[in-house]
Every structure is written in C-alpha cells, then in structure tokens.
C-alpha positions in Angstrom: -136.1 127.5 -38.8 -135.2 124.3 -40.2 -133.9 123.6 -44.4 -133.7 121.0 -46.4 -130.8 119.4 -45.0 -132.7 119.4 -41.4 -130.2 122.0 -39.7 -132.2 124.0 -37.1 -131.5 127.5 -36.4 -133.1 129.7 -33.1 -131.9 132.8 -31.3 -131.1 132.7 -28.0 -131.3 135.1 -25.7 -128.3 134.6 -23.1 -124.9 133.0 -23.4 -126.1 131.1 -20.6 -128.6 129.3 -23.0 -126.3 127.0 -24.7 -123.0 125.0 -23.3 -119.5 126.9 -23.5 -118.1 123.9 -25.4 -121.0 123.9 -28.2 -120.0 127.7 -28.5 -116.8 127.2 -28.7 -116.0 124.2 -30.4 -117.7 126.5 -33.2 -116.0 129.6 -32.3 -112.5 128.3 -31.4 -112.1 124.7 -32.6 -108.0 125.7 -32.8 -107.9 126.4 -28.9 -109.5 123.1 -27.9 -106.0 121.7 -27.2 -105.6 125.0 -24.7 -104.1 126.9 -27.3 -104.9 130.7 -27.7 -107.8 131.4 -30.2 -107.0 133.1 -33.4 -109.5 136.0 -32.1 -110.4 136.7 -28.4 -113.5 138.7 -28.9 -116.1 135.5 -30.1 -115.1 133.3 -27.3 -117.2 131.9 -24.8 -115.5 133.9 -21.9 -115.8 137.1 -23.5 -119.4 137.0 -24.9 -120.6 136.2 -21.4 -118.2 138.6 -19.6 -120.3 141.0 -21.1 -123.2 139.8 -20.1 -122.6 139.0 -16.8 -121.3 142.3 -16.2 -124.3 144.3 -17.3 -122.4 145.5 -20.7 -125.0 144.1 -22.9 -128.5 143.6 -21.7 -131.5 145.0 -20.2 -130.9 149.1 -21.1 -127.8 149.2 -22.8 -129.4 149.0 -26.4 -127.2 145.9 -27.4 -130.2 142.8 -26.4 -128.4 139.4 -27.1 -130.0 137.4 -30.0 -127.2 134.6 -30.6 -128.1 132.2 -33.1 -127.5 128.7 -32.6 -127.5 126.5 -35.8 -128.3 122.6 -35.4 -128.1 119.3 -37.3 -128.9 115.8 -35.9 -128.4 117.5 -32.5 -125.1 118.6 -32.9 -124.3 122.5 -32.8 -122.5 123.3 -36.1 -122.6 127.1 -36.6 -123.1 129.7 -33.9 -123.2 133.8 -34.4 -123.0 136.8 -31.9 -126.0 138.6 -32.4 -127.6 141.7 -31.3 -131.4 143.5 -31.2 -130.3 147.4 -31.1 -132.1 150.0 -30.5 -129.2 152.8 -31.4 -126.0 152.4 -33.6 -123.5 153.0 -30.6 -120.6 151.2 -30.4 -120.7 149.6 -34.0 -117.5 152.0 -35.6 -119.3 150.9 -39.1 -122.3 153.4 -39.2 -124.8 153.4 -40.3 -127.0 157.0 -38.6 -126.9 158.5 -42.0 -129.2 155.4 -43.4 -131.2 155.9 -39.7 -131.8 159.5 -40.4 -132.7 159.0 -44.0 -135.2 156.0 -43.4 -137.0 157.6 -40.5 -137.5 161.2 -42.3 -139.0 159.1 -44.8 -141.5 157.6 -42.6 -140.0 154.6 -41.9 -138.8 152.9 -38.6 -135.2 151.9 -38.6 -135.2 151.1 -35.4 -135.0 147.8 -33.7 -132.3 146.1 -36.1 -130.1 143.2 -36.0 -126.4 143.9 -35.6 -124.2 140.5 -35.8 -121.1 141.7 -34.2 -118.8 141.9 -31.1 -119.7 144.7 -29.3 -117.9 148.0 -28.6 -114.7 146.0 -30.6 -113.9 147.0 -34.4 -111.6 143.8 -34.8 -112.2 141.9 -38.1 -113.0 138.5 -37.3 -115.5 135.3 -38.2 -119.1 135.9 -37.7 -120.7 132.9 -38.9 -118.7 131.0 -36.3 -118.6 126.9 -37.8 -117.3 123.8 -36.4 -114.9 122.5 -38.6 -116.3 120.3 -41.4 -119.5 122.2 -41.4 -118.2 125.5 -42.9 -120.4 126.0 -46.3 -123.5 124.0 -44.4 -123.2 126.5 -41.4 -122.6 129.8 -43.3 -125.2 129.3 -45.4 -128.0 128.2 -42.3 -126.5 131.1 -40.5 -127.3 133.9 -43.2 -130.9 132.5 -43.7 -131.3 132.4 -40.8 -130.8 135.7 -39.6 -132.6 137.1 -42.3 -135.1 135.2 -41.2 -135.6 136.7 -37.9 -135.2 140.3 -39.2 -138.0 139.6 -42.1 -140.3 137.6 -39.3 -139.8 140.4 -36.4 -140.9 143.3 -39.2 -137.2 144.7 -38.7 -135.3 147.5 -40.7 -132.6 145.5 -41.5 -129.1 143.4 -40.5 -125.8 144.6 -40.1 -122.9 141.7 -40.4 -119.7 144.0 -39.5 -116.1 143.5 -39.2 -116.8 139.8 -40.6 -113.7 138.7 -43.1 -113.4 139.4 -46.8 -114.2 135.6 -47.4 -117.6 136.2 -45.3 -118.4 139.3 -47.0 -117.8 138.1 -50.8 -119.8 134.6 -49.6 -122.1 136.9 -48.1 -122.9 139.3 -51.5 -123.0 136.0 -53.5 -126.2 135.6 -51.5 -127.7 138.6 -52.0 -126.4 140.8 -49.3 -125.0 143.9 -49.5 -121.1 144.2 -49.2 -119.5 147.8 -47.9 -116.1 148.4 -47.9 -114.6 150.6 -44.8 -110.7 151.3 -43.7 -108.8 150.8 -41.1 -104.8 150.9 -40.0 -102.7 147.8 -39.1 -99.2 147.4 -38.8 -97.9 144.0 -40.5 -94.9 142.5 -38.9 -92.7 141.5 -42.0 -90.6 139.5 -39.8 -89.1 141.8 -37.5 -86.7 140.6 -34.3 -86.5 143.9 -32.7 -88.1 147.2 -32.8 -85.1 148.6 -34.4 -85.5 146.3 -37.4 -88.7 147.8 -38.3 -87.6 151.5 -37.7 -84.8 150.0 -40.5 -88.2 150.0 -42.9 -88.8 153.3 -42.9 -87.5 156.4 -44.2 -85.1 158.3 -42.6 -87.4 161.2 -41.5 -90.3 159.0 -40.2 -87.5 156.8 -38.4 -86.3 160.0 -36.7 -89.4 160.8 -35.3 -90.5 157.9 -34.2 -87.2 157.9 -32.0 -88.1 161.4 -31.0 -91.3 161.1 -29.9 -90.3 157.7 -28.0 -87.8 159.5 -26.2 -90.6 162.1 -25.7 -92.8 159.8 -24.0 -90.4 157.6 -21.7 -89.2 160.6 -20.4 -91.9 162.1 -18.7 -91.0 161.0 -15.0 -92.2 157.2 -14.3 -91.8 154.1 -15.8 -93.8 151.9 -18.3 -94.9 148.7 -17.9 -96.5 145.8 -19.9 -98.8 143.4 -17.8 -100.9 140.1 -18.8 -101.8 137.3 -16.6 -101.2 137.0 -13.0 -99.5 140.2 -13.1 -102.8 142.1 -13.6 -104.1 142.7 -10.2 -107.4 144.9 -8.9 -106.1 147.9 -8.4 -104.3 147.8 -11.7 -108.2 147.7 -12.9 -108.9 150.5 -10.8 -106.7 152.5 -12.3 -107.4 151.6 -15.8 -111.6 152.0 -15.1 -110.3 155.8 -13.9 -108.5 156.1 -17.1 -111.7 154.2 -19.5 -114.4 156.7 -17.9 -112.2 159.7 -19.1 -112.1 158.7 -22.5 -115.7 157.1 -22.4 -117.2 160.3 -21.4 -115.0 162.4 -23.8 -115.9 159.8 -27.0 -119.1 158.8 -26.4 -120.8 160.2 -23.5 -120.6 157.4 -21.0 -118.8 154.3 -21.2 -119.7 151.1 -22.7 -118.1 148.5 -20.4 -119.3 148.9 -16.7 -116.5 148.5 -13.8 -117.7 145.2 -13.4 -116.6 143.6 -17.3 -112.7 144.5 -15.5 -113.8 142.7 -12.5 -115.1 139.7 -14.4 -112.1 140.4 -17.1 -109.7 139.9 -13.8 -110.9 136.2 -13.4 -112.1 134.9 -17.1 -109.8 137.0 -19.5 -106.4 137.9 -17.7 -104.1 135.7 -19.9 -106.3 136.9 -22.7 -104.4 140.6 -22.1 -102.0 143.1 -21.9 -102.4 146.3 -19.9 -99.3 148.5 -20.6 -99.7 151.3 -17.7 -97.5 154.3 -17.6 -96.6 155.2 -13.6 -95.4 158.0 -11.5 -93.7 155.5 -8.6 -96.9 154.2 -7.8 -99.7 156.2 -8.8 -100.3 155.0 -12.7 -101.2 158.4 -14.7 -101.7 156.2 -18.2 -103.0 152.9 -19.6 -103.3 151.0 -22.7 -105.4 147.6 -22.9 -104.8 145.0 -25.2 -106.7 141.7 -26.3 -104.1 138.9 -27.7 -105.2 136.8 -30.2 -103.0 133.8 -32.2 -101.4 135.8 -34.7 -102.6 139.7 -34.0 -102.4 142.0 -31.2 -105.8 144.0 -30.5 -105.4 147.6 -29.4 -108.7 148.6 -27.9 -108.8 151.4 -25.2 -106.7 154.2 -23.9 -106.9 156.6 -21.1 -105.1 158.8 -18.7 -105.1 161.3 -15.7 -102.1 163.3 -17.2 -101.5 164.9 -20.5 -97.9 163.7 -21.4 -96.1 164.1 -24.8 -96.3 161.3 -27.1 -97.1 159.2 -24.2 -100.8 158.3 -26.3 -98.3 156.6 -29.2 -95.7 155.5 -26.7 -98.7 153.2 -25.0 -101.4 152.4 -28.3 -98.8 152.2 -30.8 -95.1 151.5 -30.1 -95.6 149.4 -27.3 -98.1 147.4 -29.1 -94.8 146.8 -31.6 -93.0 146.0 -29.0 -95.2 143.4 -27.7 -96.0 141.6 -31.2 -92.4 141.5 -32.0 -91.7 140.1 -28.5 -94.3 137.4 -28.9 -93.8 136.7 -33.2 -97.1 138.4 -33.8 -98.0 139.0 -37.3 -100.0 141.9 -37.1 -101.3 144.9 -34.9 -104.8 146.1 -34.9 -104.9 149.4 -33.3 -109.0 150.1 -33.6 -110.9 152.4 -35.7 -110.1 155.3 -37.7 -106.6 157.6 -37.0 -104.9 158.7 -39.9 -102.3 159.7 -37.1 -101.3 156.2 -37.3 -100.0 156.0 -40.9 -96.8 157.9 -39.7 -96.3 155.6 -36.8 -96.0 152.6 -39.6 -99.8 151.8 -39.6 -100.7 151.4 -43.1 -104.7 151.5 -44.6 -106.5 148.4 -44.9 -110.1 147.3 -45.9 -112.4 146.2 -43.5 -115.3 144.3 -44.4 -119.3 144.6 -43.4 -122.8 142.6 -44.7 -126.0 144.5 -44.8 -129.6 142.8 -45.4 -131.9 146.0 -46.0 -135.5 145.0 -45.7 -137.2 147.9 -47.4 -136.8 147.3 -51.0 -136.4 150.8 -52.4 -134.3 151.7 -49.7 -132.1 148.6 -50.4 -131.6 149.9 -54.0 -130.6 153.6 -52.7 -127.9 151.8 -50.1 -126.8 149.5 -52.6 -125.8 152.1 -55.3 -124.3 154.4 -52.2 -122.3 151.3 -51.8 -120.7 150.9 -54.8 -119.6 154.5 -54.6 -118.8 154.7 -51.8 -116.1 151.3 -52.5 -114.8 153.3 -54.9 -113.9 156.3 -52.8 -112.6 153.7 -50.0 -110.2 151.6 -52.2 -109.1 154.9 -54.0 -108.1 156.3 -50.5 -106.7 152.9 -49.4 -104.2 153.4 -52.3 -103.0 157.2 -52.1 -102.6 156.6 -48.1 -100.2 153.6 -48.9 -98.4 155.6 -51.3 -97.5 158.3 -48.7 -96.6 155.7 -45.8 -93.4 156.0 -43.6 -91.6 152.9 -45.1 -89.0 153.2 -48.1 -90.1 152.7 -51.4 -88.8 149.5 -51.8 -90.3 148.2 -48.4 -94.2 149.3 -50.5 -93.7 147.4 -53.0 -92.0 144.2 -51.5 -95.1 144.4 -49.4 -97.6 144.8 -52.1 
C-alpha cells in the first residue's frame, strides 16, 4: 500500500528479505552505538534465529508476514508479524473468540498475530526509526489492517505492544484488552537483602526459608551469559525445555537448533542460571537481558527439588538485576505464586482489529468488562503483596 504522504508498506515473508540494519535501525536505534537494546526479542538476531532454526516457518503455524514501511526509499517503520493458523504460543488468548466465531459459521482461522513469538514480554510493535514515530505507527496500523481486510482474514491481534501503542492504537479504532501479569520493580536496591528489608516480616522469613530450601539440595548454582555458555550447557537446558514443553503444551516451541543458533547470535543476549550435581546439571533457568529489564522465559529440570523452581525463575533473576542495576524483572505469564516472592500485578496491553462487524461489537463490549474485572483484580492483588504498607504506597 502507499498513503498520502507516499510511505509504502509490504509484507515480507523472511527476515532474510530486508537488511539487518534497516530492521534494526527501526527496532533498536539505541544499540547502534553497540549498546544493548532496551528489548532483545524484536532484534534482528533473534527474529531470524527463529527462522533459521525452523521455530517459525513452514508447519509450525506461526508463517512470517513482517511488514516493512517505506518513504523516499528509506525503511522508517518495521513490525514482526505472523499468519497463524492456531493460537499457540500467544499467552493473550484468544480460543474462546475461535470457538465462538466458528460455531457460528464463521472461519477464524488464518489470522494475523503481530507479536514475538512464544515470548509474553511487553515491548514496541510498531518498531520506528527515530523521527518517524507518528508517520510510522500510523502506516503500520493501516497497513496491517490492510492485509487482513485484502486476504478475507478473521481478524489481527497486536499483543504485548506498550500502553502508549495500545491507547494510539484504540484512538484509531482498534480494540484495546487489558490482561495481567507479575513484575518485580527494583526501587533501587544494592543487595538482595535490601529488598527482603521491603517486605513484611512473615514474607521476608520465607523467602529466606525457601532460599535456604533450594541451595541446599546437594550441587551448586550458577549464573552464565556470554562465553561462558558452552554446548553442552545447551544440551542440558534442551533436556530440561522438552520436559516442560511436553508437560505445558504438548511439544516444544523452539527446536534444538534456536539453542544452537542462540550459542552464536544471542549468547551475550543471556543468562542461563543452571542448578548442578558436580557435573551433571539437574535444573535450568534462561533469561533474555534487555537495557533496563531482565526477561524470565523458560524453566526446566530432571529433578524435583524444594523451592529450587523460585530459587532459579525468581530469586536469582533478583539477584541478577540488582547485580547489573536493572530496573525491573519480567518473569512471563500468569503465576499468582509470584506475588509472595515480591512480584506484584501489572497490566499488560494487546490491539485487536475484528473483521466481522457484529462479532467486533460482541468482543468489544466483552472488553470493556472484561477491563473492569482486570484492573479490579490488579488492585486487591497489590493490596495483599508481601511488601510493608508503607513500601505500597511509596510505590503507588
């Protein structure tokens, strides 16, 4: 498509299709220096890593559809974008709406999904180089429309975007849902101990039991990036993802190869934190590091230990953003679990373009009510966190 302000706008169909600077120059103008990018998961690297590795593709139900915005030949806005034909791996869903549609007749079934795949980590979408923000977002949303109105589709699902994206977003037209996650904030903590300081005195006891729970189950515990990462820490770890892949979701979404290829292109971009017994590792964590926030995103093991789940996911995640002045841990979807452990409720944000226009109505008012309900639990969750009273509301 092209607008009024001549800014073309196509879908491609492979990371391979465009240059890794266009991308990111769009995606991560702050790392062009050779900084870290404020998020890991719409970079270059990791977009193609999982292509490359057969993640994404032919098959797997996630068929790349990036769009590629253009003015005067220049590459001003990009977006990760997906043709699915399920609603795996999203962690916004939407198989209530699926079910409901297709008993009705309908099809709902392909659809566009603009999102980082298998990753609930909030993040820009509507990826713009700087100076084009407004121009960009704005070619980016019509655009996409476009090719889900064009290709006959059910609709398109913007998810995890940023609360900025999502109110711009519902300003033109699109439908704005309202989902919860649980983050730890670091309110400028220099040691682990200063945060356990926060909290009352019952949740600080237990946090220190069930730490002294976990590093006491007969190895050690260790917290890898870079170099350090080697192959047969990956070996271990794909043991560990398989587990938990077939348990969650029936199979796993990465193959072996995205740690191969995450071994070469993304190694500085994480840290593994593997529990051993002398050399065997029985436990892993993997984390993506971004400028200012610490991404928890998958968990295994060969050997049910005691707290050893929260000694890997949550402490050591503290440990590590403390260590390296990170504001913020994102420990992945859902877990009330994690309100004790000093991960309080936040919104997430998603877009939704609905095609059918009666259906659009009945999602729209579900929406609204379902914001409500959202925000409501958002507050009584906060209300019963582990930190003092006074810590709530300096916070708030």
């Amino acid at each position: 498509m092209r607008d009024d302000g001549q800014i073309e706008v196509m879908a491609i169909s492979t990371m391979d299709a465009i240059d890794p600077a266009d991308w990111d120059a769009c995606a991560c103008p702050e790392a062009a220096d050779g900084g870290r990018p404020v998020d890991p998961f719409t970079t270059y690297r990791f977009l193609r890593a999982l292509e490359d590795s057969g993640s994404v593709g032919t098959g797997t139900g996630w068929q790349p559809r990036h769009l590629v915005a253009r003015a005067d030949g220049q590459v001003i806005a990009v977006a990760p974008m997906y043709a699915k034909a399920h609603s795996q791996g999203e962690y916004i869903f939407d198989h209530n709406w699926a079910h409901a549609f297709e008993n009705a007749g309908g099809r709902y079934y392909p659809k566009l999904q603009m999102a980082v795949p298998f990753t609930p980590a909030t993040g820009r979408r509507f990826l713009t180089r700087p100076g084009y923000a407004d121009m960009g977002f704005a070619a980016l949303v019509q655009g996409a429309v476009q090719v889900a109105d064009n290709n006959n589709l059910s609709s398109l699902h913007i998810t995890f975007c940023t609360e900025q994206e999502a109110l711009a977003g519902a300003r033109m037209g699109l439908l704005h849902r309202h989902s919860q996650q649980f983050h730890w904030t670091n309110d400028g903590y220099a040691t682990f101990d200063d945060f356990l300081a926060s909290l009352s005195s019952r949740k600080r006891k237990n946090i220190r039991k069930e730490r002294a729970t976990a590093q006491g189950f007969g190895g050690d515990i260790t917290a890898l990036t870079g170099d350090a990462i080697q192959p047969h820490h990956w070996d271990a770890f794909w043991r560990f993802y398989q587990d938990t892949g077939a348990r969650k979701w029936g199979q796993p979404y990465l193959t072996r190869r995205f740690f191969d290829i995450a071994q070469d292109r993304l190694r500085d971009d994480m840290l593994l934190v593997l529990a051993t017994d002398g050399d065997r590792p029985v436990a892993g964590a993997l984390n993506f590091i971004g400028r200012d926030v610490l991404y928890g995103r998958y968990w295994g093991c060969e050997e049910d230990h005691p707290c050893l789940h929260f000694e890997l996911c949550y402490y050591q995640a503290i440990d590590a953003a403390i260590a390296r002045g990170l504001g913020r841990v994102e420990a992945g979807a859902q877990g009330a679990h994690k309100l004790a452990r000093g991960y309080l409720p936040v919104t997430t944000h998603s877009l939704h373009w609905i095609r059918n226009d009666s259906f659009r109505v009945a999602i729209e008012d579900y929406l609204q009510q379902e914001r409500a309900a959202v925000d409501e639990e958002i507050e009584i969750l906060t209300a019963y966190g582990p930190f003092r009273k006074a810590n709530i509301e300096e916070q708030e």
